[in-house]
PASE-265923 format. One line per field, with one value per atom (N, C-alpha, C): atom name; z, x, y; residue in one letter. Coordinates in pm, 1 decimal. Layout:
// PASE-265923
a <- [CA ...];
up <- [Z ...];
east <- [X ...];
north <- [Y ...];
r <- [A ...];
END
This chain:
// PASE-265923
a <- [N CA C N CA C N CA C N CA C N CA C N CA C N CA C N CA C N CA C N CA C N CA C N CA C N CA C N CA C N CA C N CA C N CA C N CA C N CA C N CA C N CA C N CA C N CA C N CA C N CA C N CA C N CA C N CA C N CA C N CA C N CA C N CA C N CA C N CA C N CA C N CA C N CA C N CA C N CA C N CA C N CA C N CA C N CA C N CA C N CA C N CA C N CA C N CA C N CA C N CA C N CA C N CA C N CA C N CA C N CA C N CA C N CA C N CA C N CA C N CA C N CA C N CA C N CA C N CA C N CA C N CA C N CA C N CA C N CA C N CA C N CA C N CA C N CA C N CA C N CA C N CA C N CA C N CA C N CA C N CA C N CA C N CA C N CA C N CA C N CA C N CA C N CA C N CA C N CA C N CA C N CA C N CA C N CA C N CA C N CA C N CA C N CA C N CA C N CA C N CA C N CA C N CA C N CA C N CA C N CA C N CA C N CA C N CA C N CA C N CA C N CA C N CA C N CA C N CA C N CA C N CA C N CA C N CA C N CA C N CA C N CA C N CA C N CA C N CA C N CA C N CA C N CA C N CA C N CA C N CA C N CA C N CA C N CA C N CA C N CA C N CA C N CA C N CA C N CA C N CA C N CA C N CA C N CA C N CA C N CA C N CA C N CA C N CA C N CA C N CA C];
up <- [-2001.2 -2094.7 -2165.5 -2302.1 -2364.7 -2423.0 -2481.7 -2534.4 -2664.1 -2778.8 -2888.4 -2962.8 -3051.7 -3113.3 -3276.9 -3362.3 -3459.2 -3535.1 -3515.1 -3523.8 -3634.4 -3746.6 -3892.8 -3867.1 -3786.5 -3805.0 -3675.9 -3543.1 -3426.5 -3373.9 -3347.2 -3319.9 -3249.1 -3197.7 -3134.8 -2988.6 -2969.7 -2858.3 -2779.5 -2875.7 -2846.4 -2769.1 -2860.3 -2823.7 -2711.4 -2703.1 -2563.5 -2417.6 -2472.6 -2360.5 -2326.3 -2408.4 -2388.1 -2300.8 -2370.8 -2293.7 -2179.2 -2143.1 -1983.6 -1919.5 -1936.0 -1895.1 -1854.7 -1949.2 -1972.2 -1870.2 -1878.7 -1795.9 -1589.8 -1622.0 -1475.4 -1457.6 -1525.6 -1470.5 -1500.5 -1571.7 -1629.0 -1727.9 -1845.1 -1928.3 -2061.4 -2150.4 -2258.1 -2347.5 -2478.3 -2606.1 -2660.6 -2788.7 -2905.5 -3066.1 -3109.7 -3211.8 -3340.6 -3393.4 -3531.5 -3608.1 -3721.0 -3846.4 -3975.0 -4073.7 -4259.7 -4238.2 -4175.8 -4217.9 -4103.4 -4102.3 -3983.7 -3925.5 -3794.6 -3686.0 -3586.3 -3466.7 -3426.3 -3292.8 -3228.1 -3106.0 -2965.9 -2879.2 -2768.3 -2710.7 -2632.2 -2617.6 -2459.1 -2458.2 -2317.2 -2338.1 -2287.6 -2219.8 -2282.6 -2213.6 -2230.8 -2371.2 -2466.2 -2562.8 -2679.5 -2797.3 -2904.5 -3018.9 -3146.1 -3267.7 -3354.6 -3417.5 -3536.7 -3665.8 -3761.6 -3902.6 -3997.7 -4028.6 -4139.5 -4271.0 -4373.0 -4514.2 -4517.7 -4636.4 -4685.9 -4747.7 -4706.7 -4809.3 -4744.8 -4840.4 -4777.6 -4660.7 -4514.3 -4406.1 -4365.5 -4403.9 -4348.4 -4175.6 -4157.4 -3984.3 -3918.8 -3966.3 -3922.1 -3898.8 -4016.0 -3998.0 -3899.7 -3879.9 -3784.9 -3628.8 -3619.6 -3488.9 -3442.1 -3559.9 -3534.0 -3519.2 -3535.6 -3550.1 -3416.3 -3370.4 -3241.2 -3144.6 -3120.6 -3013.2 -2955.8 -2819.3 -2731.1 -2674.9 -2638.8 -2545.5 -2400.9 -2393.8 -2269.4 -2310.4 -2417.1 -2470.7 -2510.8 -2541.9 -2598.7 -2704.5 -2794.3 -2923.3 -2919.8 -2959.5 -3002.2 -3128.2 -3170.2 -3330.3 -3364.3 -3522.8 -3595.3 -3664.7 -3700.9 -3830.1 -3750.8 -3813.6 -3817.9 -3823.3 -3971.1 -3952.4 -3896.5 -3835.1 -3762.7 -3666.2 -3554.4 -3476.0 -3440.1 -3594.3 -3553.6 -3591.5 -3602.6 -3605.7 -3497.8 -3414.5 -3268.5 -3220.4 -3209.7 -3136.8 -3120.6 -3199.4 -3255.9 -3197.9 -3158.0 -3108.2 -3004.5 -2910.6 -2790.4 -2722.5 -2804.7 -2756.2 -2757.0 -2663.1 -2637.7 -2744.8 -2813.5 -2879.1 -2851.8 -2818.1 -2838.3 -2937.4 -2986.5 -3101.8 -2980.6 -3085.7 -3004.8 -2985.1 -2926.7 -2930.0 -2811.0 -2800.0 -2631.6 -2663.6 -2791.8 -2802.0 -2812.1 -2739.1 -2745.1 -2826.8 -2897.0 -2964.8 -2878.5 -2911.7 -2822.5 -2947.3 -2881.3 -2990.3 -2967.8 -2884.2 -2913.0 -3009.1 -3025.2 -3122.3 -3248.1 -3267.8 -3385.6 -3522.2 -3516.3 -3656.2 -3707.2 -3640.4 -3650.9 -3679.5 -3603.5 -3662.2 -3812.1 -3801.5 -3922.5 -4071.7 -4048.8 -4108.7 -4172.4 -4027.3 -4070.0 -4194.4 -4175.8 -4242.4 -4337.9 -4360.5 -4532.4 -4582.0 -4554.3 -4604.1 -4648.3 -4528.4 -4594.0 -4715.9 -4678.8 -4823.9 -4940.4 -4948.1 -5052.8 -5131.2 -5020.2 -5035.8 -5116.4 -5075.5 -5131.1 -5228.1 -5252.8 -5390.2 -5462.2 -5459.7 -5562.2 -5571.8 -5522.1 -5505.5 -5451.0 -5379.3 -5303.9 -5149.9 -5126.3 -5058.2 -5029.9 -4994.7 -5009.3 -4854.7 -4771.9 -4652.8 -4665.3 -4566.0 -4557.1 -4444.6 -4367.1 -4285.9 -4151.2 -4024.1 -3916.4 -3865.8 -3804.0 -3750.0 -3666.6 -3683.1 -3562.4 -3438.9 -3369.2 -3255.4 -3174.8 -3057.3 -2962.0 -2842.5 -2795.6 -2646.3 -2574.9 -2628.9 -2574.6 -2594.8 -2745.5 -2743.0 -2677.1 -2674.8 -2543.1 -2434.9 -2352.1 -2236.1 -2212.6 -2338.5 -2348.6 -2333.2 -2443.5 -2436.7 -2258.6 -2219.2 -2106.0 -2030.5 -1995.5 -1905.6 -1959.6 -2114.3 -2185.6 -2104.4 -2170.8 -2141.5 -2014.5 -1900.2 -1746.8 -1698.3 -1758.2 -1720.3 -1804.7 -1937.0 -2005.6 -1941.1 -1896.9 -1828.3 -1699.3 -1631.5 -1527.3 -1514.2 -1628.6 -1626.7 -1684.0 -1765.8 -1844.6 -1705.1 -1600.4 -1530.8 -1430.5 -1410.1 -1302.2 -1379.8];
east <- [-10284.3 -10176.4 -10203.1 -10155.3 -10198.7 -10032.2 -10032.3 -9868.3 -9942.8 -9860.1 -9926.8 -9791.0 -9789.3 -9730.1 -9726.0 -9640.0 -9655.9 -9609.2 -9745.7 -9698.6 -9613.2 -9635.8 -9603.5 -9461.5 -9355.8 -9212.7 -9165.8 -9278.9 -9198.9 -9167.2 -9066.8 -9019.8 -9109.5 -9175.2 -9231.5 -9193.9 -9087.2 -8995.3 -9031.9 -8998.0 -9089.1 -9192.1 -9314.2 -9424.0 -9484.0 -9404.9 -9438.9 -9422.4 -9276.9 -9258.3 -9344.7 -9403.0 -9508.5 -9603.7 -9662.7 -9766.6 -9742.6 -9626.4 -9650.4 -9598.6 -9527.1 -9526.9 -9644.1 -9757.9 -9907.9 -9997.7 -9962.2 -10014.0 -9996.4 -9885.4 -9831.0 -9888.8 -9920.9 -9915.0 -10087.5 -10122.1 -10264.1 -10285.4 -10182.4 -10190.7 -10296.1 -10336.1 -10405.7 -10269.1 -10321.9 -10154.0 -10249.1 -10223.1 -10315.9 -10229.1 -10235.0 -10099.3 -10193.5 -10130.5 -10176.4 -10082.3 -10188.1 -10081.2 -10151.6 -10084.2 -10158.2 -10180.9 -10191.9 -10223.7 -10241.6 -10324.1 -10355.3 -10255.8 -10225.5 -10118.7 -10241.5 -10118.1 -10170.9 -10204.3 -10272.5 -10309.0 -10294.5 -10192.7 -10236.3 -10356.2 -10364.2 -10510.6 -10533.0 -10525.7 -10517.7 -10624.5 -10715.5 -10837.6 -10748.7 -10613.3 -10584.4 -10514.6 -10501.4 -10462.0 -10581.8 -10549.5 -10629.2 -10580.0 -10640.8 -10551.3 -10641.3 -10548.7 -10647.3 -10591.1 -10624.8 -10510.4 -10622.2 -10560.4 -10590.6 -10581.2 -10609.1 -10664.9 -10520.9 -10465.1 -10306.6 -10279.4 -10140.1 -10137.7 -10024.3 -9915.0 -9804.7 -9854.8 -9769.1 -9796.1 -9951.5 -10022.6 -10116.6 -10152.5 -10101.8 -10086.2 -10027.9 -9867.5 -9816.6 -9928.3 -10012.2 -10105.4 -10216.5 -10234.2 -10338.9 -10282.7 -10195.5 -10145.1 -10091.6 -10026.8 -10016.7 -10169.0 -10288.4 -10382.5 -10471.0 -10408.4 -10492.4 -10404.1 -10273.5 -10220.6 -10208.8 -10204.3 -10236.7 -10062.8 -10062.1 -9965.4 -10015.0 -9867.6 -9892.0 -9860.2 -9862.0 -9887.2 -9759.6 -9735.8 -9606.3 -9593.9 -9535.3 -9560.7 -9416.2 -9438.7 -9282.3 -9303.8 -9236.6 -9205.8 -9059.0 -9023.3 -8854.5 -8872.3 -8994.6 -8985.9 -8924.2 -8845.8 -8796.5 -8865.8 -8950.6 -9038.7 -9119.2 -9182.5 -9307.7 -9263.9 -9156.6 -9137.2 -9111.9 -9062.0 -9042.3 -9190.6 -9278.8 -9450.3 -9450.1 -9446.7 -9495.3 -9443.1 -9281.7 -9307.7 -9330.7 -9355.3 -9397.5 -9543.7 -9604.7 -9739.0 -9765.5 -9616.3 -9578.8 -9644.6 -9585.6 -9553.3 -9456.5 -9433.9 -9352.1 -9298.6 -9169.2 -9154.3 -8974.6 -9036.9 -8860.1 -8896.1 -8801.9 -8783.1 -8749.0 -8774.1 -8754.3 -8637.5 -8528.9 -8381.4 -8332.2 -8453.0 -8442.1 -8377.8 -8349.6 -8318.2 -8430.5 -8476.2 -8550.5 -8579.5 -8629.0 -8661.0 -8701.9 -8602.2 -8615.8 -8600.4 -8647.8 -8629.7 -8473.2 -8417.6 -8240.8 -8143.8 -8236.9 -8137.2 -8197.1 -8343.6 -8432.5 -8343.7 -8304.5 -8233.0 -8109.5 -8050.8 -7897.1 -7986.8 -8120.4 -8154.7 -8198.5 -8241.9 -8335.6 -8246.3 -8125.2 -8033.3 -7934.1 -7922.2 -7832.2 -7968.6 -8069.1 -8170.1 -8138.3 -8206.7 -8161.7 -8049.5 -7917.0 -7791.1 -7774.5 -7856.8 -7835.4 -7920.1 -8041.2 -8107.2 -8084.4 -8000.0 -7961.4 -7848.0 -7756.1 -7634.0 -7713.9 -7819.4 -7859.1 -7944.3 -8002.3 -8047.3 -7964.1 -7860.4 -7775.1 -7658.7 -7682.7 -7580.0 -7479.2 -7419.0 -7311.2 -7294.6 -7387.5 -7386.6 -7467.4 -7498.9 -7590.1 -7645.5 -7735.8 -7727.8 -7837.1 -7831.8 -7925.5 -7991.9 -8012.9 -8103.4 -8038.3 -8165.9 -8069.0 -8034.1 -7967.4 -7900.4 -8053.7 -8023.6 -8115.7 -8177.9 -8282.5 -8319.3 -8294.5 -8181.1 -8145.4 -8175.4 -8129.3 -8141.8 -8094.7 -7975.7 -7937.8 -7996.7 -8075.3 -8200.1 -8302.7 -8343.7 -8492.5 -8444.9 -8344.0 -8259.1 -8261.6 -8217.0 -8237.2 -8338.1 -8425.2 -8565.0 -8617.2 -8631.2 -8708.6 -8656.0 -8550.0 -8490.5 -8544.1 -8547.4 -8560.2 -8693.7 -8785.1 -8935.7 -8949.4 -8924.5 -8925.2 -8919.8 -8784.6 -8748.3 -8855.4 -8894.2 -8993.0 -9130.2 -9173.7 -9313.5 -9331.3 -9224.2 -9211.8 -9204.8 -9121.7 -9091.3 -9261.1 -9324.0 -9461.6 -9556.9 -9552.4 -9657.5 -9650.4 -9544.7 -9561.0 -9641.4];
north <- [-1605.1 -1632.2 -1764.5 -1767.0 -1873.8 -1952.8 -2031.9 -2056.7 -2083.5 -2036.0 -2077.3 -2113.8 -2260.6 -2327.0 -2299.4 -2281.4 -2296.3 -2450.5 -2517.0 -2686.8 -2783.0 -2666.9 -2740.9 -2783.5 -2673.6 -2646.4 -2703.5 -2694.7 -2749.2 -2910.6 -2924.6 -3083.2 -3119.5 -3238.3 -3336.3 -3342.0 -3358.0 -3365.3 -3163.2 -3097.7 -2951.4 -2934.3 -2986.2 -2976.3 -3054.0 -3166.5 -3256.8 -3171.6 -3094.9 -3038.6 -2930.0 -2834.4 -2714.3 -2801.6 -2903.8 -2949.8 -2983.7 -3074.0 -3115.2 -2967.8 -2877.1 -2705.9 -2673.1 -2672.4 -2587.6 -2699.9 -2890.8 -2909.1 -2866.5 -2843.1 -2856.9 -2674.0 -2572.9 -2457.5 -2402.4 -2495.0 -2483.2 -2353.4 -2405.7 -2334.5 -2343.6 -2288.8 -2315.8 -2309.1 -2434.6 -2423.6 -2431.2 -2371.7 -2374.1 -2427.2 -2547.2 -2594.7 -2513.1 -2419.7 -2418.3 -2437.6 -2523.2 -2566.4 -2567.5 -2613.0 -2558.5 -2670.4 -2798.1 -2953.6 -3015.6 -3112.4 -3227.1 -3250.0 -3255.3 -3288.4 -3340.3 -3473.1 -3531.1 -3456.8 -3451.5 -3358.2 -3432.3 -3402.7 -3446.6 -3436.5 -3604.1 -3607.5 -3518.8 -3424.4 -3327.2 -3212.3 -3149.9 -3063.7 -2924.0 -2910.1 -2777.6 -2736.8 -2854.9 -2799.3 -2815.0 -2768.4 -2735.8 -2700.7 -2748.0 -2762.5 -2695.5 -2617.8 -2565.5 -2558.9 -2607.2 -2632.0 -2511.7 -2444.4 -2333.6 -2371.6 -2295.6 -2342.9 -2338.0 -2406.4 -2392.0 -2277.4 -2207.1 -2107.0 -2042.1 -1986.9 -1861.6 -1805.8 -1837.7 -1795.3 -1807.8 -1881.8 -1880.7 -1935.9 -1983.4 -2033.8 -1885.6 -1879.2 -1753.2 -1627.0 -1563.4 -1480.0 -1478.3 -1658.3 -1649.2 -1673.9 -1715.0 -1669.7 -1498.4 -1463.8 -1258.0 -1236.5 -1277.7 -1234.5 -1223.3 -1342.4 -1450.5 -1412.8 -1432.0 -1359.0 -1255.1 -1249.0 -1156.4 -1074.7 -967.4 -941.2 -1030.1 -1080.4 -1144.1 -1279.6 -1351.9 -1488.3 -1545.7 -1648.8 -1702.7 -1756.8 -1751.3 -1858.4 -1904.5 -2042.9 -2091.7 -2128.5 -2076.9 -2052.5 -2074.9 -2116.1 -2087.2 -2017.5 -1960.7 -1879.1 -1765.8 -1669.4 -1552.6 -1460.3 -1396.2 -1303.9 -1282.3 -1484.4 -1461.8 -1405.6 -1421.7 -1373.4 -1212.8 -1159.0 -1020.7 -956.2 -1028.4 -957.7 -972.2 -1079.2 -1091.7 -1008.2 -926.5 -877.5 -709.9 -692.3 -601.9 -550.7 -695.2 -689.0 -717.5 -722.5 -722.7 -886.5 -958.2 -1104.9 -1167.0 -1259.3 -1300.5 -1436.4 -1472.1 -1560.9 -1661.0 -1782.6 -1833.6 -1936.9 -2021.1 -2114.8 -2182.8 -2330.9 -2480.2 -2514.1 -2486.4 -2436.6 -2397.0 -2321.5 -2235.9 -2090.8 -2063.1 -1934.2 -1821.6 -1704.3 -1603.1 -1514.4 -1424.6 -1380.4 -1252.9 -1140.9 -1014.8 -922.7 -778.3 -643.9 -648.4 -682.8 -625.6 -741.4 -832.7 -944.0 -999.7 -909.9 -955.7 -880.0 -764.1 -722.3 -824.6 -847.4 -934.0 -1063.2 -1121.7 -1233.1 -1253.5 -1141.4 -1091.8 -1065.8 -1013.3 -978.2 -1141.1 -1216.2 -1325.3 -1422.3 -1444.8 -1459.3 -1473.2 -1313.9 -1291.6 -1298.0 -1269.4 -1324.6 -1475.8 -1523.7 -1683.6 -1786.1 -1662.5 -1719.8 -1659.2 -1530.5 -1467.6 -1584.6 -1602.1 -1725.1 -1861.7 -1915.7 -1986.2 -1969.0 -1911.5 -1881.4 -1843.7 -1802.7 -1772.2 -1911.2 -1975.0 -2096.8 -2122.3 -1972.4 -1992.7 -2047.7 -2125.9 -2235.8 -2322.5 -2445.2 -2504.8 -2584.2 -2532.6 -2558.0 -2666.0 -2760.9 -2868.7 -2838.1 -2726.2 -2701.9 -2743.4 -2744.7 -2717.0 -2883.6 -2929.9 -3054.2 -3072.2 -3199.9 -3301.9 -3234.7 -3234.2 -3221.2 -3301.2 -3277.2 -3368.6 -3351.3 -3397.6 -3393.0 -3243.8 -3180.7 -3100.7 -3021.6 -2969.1 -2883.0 -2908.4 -3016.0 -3049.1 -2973.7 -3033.1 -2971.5 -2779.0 -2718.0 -2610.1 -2537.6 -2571.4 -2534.6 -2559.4 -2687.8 -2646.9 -2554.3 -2489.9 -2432.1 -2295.6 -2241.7 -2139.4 -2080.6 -2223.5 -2205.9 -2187.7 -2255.0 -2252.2 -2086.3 -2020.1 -1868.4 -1794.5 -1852.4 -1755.5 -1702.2 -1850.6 -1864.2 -1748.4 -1839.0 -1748.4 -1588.5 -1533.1 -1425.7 -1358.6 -1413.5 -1387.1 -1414.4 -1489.2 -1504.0 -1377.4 -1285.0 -1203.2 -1093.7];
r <- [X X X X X X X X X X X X X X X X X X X X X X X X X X X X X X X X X X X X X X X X X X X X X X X X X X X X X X X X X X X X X X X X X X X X X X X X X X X X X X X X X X X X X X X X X X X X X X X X X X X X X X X X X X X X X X X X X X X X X X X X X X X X X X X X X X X X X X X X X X X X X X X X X X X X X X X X X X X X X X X X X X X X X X X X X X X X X X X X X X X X X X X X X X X X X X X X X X X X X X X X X X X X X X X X X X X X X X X X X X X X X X X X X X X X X X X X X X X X X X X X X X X X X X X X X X X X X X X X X X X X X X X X X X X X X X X X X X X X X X X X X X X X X X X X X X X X X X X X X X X X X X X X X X X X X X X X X X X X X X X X X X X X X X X X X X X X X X X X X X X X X X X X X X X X X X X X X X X X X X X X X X X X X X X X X X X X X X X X X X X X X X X X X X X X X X X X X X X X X X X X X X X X X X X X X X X X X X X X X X X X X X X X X X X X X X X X X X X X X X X X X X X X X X X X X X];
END
């Protein structure tokens, strides 16, 4: 099993946590991103920044992942490729990404960028990464791993 990151979009505070996870269980993380990110200096992880371009990271992780693997991702669609390709995906949030809650995700989605492109509302994106999401996430990730290692 590998954990694979989609680095461009995930918090810092995120990714710290995958790593000391992947260190403590001897996992491989693989950060891909469209641009230079700084890499923990650790054996088990590995960075790979792809040419720039619409979904280009996204494509190469649907491409590179395995059933069996994890990606933490926010993108939406990326996630409903994954699972599709029978991988496993949560966002840095600690919320999961399953076939029984991907349409309603998928659905609230597009409603909201329909809303905003048309102007009827104007969202500034999601609030701060705090503590209580760190908090979340590890607990998310902890049950994910686990549940992926049997």
């Amino acid at each position: 099993m590998q954990i694979w990151i989609d680095a461009d979009a995930c918090p810092r505070l995120a990714r710290d946590l995958v790593v000391r996870f992947a260190l403590k269980r001897k996992l491989q993380v693989v950060m891909v991103a469209g641009q230079p990110q700084q890499k923990p200096a650790f054996a088990c992880v590995q960075l790979v920044v792809v040419p720039s371009g619409p979904d280009a990271a996204d494509d190469h992780i649907v491409e590179q992942a395995q059933p069996g693997d994890l990606v933490i991702c926010s993108d939406i669609p990326l996630a409903d490729r994954l699972l599709k390709k029978g991988v496993a995906a949560l966002d840095p949030r600690g919320r999961e990404f399953t076939e029984k809650n991907m349409g309603e995700r998928l659905a609230t989605r597009n409603l909201l960028a329909d809303l905003r492109d048309s102007g009827q509302i104007n969202s500034g994106g999601q609030s701060a990464y705090g503590e209580r999401d760190k908090q979340q996430f590890a607990n998310a990730l902890d049950r994910l791993l686990a549940r992926l290692a049997v």
